[in-house]
N, C-alpha and C positions, 0 to 999 in steps of 0.2 A: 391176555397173557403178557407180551411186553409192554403194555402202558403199567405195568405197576413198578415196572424198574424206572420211569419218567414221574410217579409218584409227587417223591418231595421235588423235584424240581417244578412240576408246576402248582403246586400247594405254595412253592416258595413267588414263583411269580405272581401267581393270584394275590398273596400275601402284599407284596410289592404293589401290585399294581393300586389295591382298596388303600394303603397307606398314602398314598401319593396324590389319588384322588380325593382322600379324605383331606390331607393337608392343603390341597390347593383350592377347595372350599371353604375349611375352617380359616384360613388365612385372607381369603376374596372377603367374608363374612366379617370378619375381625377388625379387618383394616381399617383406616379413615380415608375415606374417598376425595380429598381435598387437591382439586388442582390449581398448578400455576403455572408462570412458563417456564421456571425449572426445570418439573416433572414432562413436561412436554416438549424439549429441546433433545435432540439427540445427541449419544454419548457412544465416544466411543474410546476404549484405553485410556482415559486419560486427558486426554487432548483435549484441548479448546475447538467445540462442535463449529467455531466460526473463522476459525481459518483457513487456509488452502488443503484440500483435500489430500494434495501432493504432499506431504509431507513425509520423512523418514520417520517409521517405528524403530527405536529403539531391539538390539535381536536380544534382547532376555525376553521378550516376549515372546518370542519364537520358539526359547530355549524353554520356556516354562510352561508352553503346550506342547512341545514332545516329550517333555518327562510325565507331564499328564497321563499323556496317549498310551506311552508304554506303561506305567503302572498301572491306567484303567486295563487294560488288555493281560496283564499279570494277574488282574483279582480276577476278569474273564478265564483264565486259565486255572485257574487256584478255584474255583468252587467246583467246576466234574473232580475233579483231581483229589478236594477232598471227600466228596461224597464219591466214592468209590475206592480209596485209600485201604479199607479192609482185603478189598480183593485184587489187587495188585499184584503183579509178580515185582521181584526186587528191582530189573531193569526200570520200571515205571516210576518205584515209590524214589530211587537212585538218579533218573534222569531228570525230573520234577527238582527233585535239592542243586542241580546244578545249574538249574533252567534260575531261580532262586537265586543262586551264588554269584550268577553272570550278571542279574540286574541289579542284585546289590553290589557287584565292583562297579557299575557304571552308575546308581545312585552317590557312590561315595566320589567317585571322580567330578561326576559337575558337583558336589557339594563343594570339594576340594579347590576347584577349580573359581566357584566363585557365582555360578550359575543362576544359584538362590537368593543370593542377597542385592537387596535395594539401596540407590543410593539415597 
């Protein structure tokens, strides 16, 4: 009785999950398997893997895994919200466009701001 209201939500994850596994096969299989000590040298941001670990990150890195974080967590909210959009009452469909409006003023201000761009 209530697993068919969870229906497409796990049709959609099953979906998910065979795409993901398929790619990460098709891509293992595809590749060229050629190592050197490039590929085997560790990376991290940027940096030169051989110098003092102690070093200062730069904070647009910082800045551009919290914008991440909130927009991943926005489409987290943004798919119940639209599969269920039909049956809403107006406070829902109403509080949703301002939940919307707030991360788009705060998208526009670090863009504004300078957040995004590389030197």
């Amino acid at each position: 009785m209530y697993i068919s209201q969870y229906t497409s939500i796990i049709f959609y994850l099953f979906v998910c999950f065979i795409l993901s596994i398929s790619f990460f096969l098709i891509s293992f299989i595809i590749s060229i398997q050629k190592i050197d000590n490039e590929k085997l040298s560790p990376y991290e941001c940027g940096f030169d893997p051989f110098d003092d670990a102690r070093n200062r990150f730069d904070i647009r890195f910082y800045l551009v895994a919290i914008l991440f974080i909130i927009f991943d967590l926005e489409v987290s909210f943004l798919f119940p919200w639209c599969i269920n959009i039909g049956s809403l009452p107006l406070f829902g469909f109403w509080s949703m466009f301002i939940f919307l409006f707030i991360l788009t003023v705060g998208f526009v201000y670090e863009w504004k701001k300078g957040a995004l761009e590389w030197e």
